[in-house]
C-alpha positions in Angstrom: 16.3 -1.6 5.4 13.2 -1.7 2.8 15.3 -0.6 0.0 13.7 -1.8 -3.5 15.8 -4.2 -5.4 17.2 -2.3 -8.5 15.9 -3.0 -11.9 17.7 -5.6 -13.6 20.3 -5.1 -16.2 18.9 -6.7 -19.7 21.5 -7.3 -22.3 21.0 -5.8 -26.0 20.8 -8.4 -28.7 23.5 -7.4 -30.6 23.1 -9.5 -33.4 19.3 -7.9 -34.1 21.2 -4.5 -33.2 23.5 -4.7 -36.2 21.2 -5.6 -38.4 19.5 -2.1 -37.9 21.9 -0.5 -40.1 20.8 -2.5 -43.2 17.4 -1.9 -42.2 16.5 1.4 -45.0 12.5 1.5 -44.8 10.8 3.2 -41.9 8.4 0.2 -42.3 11.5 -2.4 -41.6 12.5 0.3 -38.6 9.0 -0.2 -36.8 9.2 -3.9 -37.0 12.6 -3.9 -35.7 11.3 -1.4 -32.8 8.6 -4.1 -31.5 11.0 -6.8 -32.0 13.8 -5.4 -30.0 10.5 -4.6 -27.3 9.4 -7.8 -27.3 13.0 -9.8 -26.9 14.0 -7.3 -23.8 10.5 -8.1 -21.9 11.1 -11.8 -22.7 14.6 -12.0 -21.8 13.5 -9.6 -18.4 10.9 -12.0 -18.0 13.1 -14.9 -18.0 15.6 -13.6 -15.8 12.3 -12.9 -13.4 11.8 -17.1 -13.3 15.7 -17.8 -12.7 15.9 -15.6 -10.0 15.9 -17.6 -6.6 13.7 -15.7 -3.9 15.9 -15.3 -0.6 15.2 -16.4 2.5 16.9 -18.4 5.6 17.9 -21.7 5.3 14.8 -24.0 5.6 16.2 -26.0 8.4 17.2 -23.3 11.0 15.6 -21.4 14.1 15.4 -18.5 11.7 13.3 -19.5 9.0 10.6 -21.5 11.8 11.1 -18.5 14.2 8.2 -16.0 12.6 5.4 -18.6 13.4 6.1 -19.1 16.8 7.5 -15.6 17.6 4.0 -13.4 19.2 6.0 -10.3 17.6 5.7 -11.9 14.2 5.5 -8.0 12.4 8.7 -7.7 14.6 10.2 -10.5 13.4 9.5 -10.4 9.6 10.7 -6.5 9.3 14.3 -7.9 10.9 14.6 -10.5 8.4 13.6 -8.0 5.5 16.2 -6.0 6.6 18.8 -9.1 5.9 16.7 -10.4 2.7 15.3 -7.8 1.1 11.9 -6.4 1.1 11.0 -9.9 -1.1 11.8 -13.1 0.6 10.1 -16.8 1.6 9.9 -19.0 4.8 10.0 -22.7 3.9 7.5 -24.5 6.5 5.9 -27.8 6.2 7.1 -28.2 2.5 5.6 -25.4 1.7 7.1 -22.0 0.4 5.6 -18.9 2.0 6.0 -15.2 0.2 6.9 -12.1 2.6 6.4 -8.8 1.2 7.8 -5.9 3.1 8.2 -2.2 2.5 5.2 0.5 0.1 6.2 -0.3 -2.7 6.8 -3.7 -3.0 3.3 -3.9 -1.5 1.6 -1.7 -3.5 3.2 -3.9 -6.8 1.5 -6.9 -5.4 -1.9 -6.1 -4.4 -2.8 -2.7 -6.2 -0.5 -3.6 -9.7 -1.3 -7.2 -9.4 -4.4 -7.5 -7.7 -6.5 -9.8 -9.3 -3.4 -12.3 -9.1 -2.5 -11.6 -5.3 -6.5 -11.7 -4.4 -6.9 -15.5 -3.6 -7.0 -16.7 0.2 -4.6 -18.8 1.6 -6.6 -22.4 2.3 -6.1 -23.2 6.1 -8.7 -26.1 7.2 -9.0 -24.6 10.5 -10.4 -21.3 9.5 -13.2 -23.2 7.5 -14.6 -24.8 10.3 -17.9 -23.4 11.4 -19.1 -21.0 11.9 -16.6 -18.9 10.5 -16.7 -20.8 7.0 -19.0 -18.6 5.3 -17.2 -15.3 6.5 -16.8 -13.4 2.9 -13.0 -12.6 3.4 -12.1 -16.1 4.0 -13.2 -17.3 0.4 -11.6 -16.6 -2.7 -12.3 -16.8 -6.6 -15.9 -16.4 -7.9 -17.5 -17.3 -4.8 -15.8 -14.8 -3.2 -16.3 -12.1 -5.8 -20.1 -12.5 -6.4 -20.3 -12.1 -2.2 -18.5 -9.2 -2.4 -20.5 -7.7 -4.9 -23.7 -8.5 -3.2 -22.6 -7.0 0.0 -21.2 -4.1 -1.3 -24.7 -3.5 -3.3 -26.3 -4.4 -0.1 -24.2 -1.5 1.7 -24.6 1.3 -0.7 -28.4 0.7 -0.9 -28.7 0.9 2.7 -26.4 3.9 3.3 -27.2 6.3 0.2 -28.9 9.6 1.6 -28.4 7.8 5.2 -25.5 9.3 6.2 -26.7 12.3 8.3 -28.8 9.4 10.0 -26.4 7.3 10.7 -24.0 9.9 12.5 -26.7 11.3 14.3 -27.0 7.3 15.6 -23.1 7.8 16.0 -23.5 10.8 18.2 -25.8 9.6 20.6 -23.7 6.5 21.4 -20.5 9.7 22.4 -22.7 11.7 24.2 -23.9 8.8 26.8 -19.5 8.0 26.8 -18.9 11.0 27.4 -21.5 10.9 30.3 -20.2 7.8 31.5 -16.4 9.3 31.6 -17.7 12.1 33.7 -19.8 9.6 36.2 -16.1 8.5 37.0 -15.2 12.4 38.8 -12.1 12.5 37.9 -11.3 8.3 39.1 -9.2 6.1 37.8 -10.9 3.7 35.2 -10.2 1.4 32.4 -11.8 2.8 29.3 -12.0 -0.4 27.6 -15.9 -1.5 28.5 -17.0 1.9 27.6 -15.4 2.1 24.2 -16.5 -1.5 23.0 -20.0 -0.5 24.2 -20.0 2.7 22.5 -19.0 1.1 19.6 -21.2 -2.3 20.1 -24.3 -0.6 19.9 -23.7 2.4 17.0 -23.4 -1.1 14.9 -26.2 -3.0 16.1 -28.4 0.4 15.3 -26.8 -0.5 11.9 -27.4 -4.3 11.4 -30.6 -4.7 13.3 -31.8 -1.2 13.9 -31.6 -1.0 17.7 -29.2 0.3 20.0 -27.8 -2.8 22.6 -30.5 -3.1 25.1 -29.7 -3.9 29.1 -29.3 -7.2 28.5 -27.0 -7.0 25.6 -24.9 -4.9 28.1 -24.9 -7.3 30.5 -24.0 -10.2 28.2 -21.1 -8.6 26.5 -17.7 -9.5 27.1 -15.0 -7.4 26.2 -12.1 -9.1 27.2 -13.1 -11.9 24.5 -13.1 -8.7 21.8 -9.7 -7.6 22.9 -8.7 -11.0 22.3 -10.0 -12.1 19.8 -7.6 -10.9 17.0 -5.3 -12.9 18.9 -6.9 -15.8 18.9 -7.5 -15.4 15.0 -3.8 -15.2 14.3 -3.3 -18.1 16.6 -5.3 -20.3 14.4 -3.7 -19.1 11.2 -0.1 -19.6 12.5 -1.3 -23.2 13.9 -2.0 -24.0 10.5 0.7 -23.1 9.0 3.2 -25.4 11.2 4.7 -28.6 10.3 2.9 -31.3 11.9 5.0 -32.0 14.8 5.5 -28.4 15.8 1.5 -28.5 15.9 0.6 -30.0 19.5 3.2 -28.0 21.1 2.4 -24.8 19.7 -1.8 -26.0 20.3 -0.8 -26.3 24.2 1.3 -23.4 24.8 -1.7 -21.1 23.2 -4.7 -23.0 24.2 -6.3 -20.8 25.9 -6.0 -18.0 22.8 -7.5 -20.3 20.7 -10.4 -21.5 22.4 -11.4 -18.1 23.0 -11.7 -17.7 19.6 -13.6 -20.5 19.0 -15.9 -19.4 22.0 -15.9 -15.9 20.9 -17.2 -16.7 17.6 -19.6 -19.2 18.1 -21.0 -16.9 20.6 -21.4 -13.8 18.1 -22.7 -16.1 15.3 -24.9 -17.1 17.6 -26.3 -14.1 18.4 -26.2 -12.3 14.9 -28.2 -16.1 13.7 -31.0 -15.5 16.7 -30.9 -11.8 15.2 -31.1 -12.4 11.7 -34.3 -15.4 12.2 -35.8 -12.6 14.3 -35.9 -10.3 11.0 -36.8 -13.2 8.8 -40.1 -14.0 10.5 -41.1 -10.0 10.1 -39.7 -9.4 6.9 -41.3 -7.1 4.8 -39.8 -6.2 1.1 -42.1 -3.4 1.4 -39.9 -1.5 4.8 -36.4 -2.3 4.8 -35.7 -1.1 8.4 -31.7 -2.0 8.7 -28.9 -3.6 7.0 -29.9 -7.3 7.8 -33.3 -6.7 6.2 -31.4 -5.0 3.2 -29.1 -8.6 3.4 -32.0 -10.6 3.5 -33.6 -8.8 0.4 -30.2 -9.2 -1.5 -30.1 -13.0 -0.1 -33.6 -13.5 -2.0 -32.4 -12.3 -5.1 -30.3 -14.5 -5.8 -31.1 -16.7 -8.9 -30.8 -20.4 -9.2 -28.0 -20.3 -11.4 -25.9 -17.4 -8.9 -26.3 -20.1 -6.2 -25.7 -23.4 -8.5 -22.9 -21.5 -10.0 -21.2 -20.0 -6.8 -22.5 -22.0 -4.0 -23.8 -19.1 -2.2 -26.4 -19.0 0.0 -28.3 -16.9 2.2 -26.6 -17.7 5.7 -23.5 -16.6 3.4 -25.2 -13.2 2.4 -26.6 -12.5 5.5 -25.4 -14.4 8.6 -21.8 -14.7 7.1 -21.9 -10.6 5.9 -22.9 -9.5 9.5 -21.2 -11.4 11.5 -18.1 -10.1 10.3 -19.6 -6.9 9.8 -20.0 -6.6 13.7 -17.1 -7.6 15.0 -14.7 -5.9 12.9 -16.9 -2.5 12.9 -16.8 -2.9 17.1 -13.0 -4.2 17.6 -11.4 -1.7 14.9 -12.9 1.1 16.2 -12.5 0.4 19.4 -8.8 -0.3 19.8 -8.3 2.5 18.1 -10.0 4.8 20.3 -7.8 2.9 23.0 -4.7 3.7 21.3 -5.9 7.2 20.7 -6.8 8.0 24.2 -3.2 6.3 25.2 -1.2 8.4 23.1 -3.2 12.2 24.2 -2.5 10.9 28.1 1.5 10.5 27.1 1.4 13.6 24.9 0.0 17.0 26.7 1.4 19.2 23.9 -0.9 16.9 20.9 -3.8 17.5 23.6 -3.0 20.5 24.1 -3.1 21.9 20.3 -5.9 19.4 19.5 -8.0 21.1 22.1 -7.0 24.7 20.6 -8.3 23.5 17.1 -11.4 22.2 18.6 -12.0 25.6 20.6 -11.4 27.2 17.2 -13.5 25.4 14.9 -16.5 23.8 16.9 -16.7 26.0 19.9 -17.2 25.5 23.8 -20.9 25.3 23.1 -21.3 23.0 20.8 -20.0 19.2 19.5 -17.6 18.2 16.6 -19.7 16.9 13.8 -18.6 15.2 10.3 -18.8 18.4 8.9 -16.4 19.9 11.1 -13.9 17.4 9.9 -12.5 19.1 6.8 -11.9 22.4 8.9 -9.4 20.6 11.4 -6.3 19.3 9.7 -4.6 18.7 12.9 -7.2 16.4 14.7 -7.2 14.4 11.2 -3.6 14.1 11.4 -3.8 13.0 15.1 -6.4 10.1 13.9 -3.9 9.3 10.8 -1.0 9.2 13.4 -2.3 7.0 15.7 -3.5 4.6 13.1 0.7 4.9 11.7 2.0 4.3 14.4 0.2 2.4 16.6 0.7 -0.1 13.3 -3.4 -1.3 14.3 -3.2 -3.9 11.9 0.2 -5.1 11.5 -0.4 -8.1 8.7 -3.3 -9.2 6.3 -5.8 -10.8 8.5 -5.7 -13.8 7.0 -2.8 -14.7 4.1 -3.4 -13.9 0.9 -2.4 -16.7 -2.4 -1.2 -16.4 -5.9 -4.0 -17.8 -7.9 -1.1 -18.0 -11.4 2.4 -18.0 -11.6 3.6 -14.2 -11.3 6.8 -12.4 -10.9 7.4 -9.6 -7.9 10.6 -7.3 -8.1 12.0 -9.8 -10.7 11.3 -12.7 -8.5 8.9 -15.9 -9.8 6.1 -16.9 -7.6 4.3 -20.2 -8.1 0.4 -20.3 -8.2 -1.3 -20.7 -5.3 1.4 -19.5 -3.0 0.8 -17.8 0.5 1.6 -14.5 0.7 2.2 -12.7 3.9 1.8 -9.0 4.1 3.9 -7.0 6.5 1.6 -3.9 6.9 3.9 -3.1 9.9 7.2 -2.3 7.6 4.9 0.4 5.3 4.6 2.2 9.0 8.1 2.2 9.8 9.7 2.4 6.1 12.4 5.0 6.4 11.9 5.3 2.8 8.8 7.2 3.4 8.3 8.2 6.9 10.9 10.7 8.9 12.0 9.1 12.5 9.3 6.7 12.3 9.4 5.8 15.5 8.7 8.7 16.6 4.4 9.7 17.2 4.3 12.9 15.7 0.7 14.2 13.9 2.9 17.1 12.9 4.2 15.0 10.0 0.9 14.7 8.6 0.8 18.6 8.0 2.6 21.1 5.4 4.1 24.3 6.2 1.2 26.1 6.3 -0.8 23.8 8.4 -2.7 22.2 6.3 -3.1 18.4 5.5 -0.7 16.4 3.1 -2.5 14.8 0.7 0.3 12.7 -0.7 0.7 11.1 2.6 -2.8 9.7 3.0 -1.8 6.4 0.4 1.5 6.0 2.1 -0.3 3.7 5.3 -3.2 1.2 4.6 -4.8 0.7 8.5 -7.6 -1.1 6.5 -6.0 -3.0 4.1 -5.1 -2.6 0.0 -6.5 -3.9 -3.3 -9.1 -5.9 -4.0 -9.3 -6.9 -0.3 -9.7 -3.2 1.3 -11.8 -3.5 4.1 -15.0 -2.9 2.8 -16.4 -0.9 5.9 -13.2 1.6 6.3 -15.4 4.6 5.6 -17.8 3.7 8.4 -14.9 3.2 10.5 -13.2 6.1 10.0 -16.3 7.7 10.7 -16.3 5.8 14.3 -12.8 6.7 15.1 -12.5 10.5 14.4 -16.2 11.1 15.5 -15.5 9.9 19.2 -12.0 11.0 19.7 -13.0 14.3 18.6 -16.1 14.5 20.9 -13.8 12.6 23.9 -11.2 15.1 23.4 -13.7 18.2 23.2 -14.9 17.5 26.8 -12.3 15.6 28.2 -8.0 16.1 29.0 -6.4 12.8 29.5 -3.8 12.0 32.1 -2.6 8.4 32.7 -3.9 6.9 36.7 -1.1 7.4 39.0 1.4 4.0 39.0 0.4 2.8 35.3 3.2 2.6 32.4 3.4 5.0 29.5 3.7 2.0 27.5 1.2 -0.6 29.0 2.6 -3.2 26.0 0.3 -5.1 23.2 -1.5 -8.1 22.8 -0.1 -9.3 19.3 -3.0 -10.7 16.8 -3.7 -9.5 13.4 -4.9 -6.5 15.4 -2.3 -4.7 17.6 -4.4 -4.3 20.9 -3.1 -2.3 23.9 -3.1 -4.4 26.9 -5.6 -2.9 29.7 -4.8 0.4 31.0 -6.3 3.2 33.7 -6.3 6.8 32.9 -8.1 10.2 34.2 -10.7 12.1 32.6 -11.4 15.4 33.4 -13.8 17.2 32.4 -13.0 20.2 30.1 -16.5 22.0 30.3 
């Protein structure tokens, strides 16, 4: 299971140790202290570089398995158990770095985070247009992006808060509307969640809600599959050459609706962002692509000499990611949520007592209700656990120097692999983890753990957190709570407590019908 290696054993130098005795000044004493200090951390050091990382056997259906397995998550955890939370996969000539298990994570990307921060280099994922998304960079480049956009972000949402949840609010009341429409049908509550969702981030990015034709336009069968489609292309360039055209063939169709789907939103976030450009004024920044545009021009000659950075990477780049990670994320969340209140009456059932309690039948959850109901936060934090929403990095992370983790050496510029999925189900940390239970979010009294909220990382660790989890959080318990306040869900007569998922670096339920009736 993801049991930590043991620390290794380091031998004393006894020839330094019998010297101590001769040793009579406190002066000789102290030099002998950081002597003896630095000889163990070199000799543990160089037991770090001998040590050979485990793994299967380069040629063998095991060590090729991972890549072409859908359940990747699935298969890494089952070979950590065998190899330790630490261990590589050999393709193409090229070692790759699995990390398993919270702790060995955390030492990588939270102890070691500038050195684990790098982005594996796949040629397909620098193709346009996604080339000048920010997480796909590394080094300065990448660091100067990130700085702009996060400038960019707390500029446009300081004292904007209570704004943008009102915008948040109205996108749950016309769901909520649109759920009761259905009296009490069956219906797939996929459109209506990426919609919701669709246009509380458009209000953000270009100040506007989606209009009719937006609507129209939208396809939300290419958002459900696009994180498929994304881990598709990584996995394609990771395989040997001759395992490529097979692999291309069998998942065609996943990867050109990726490609499709992308093109198509950078498409319209360009059309957007041109739109914005021609009625720019420094004077009224009305949204976040004006505030992007403003950050864009700021840029001096030598930023953009120095870190080939440009505006379409500030601003069309920045929001095109921005938007289709702040709908998807969301979104199949709220899926998974409203999946696992339609299997669980008793979690509906207390979740509805706690809203009764704290908001009232006359009224609607609001951020400010939040901190008053522990047991609708663990009911968000449990659905993220163990619905395992995003199973691995997005995209791989790379050593950018030669490192050691849990006494093993890693080469520079090594891909690294994150099993996010093995921190959900690490006995180590989590009771019956396979179990969906909110109750283990909770103390004896009721009330939130604390020490539980760093145990699970939905939205990534390190220097690479997701950049727009507070937003997102914001999306996901705001909703639920509103859905759930007016609303009991039952599954449609004839569908499957467990509809399956569509594996990507997103875990998406496959479509599903449930009931809504209405509450008040």
């Amino acid at each position: 299971m993801y049991t930590p290696t043991g620390k290794e054993a380091v031998a004393e130098d006894t020839s330094v140790k019998s010297s101590v005795a001769d040793m009579e000044s406190s002066v000789a004493k102290n030099i002998f202290s950081k002597t003896k200090s630095a000889l163990v951390s070199s000799i543990s050091e160089s037991s770090a570089v001998q040590k050979h990382l485990p793994g299967p056997p380069r040629i063998s259906w095991e060590n090729l398995e991972p890549l072409l397995n859908n359940r990747m998550h699935l298969k890494l955890s089952s070979l950590a158990d065998k190899y330790g939370d630490v261990f590589q996969l050999g393709i193409a000539g090229k070692d790759l770095l699995v990390l398993n298990g919270l702790q060995t994570v955390k030492k990588a990307l939270v102890d070691q985070g500038d050195t684990f921060s790098d982005r594996a280099d796949f040629d397909i994922l620098q193709e346009a247009p996604q080339r000048h998304f920010l997480e796909l960079k590394s080094g300065d480049y990448w660091k100067r992006h990130r700085e702009v956009f996060v400038g960019a972000m707390h500029d446009h949402f300081a004292g904007r808060w209570a704004e943008v949840e009102s915008s948040l609010r109205e996108e749950a009341v016309e769901l909520a509307q649109y759920m009761r429409d259905q009296h009490g049908q069956p219906f797939d509550p996929n459109r209506s969640l990426s919609l919701a969702n669709l246009s509380f981030i458009q209000k953000i990015i270009f100040g506007r809600r989606c209009s009719q034709e937006d609507k129209d336009g939208f396809n939300e069968y290419g958002l459900t599959l696009l994180p498929s489609g994304f881990m598709n292309a990584v996995r394609l360039g990771l395989l040997p050459g001759p395992c490529r055209p097979l692999f291309y063939l069998t998942r065609k169709r996943s990867l050109d609706n990726f490609k499709e789907g992308i093109i198509g939103l950078s498409a319209y976030i360009a059309e957007n962002v041109e739109e914005h450009r021609q009625s720019f004024d420094p004077d009224n920044i009305r949204d976040m692509c004006d505030r992007l545009l403003e950050a864009g021009m700021k840029l001096t000659k030598e930023e953009r000499d120095t870190f080939q950075l440009h505006d379409q990477d500030i601003v069309n780049g920045s929001l095109t990611q921005f938007s289709g990670a702040g709908t998807g994320v969301p979104t199949f969340a709220q899926r998974w949520a409203i999946l696992y209140l339609a299997n669980h009456p008793e979690v509906q059932k207390k979740a509805h007592e706690e809203l009764e309690r704290v908001v009232g039948p006359d009224a609607d959850p609001k951020m400010s209700d939040r901190s008053k109901m522990p047991y609708m936060q663990a009911f968000v934090n449990e659905v993220l656990r163990h619905s395992a929403i995003s199973p691995m990095a997005a995209v791989y992370y790379a050593t950018n120097k030669d490192t050691s983790i849990n006494h093993y050496f890693v080469k520079k510029n090594t891909p690294v692999i994150v099993n996010y999925y093995s921190i959900t189900r690490d006995p180590s940390v989590w009771d019956a983890p396979d179990e969906f239970m909110p109750e283990r979010f909770l103390d004896s009294e009721g009330a939130l753990r604390k020490d539980l909220q760093n145990k699970f990382f939905p939205f990534g660790l390190g220097p690479r957190r997701c950049l727009g989890e507070h937003l997102g959080r914001m999306q996901i318990f705001l909703l639920c709570a509103h859905l759930m306040h007016h609303f009991e869900f039952s599954l449609a007569p004839g569908e499957k407590s467990d509809p399956g998922t569509i594996p990507g670096v997103f875990l998406v339920p496959k479509d599903f019908r449930i009931i809504a009736t209405p509450r008040r």
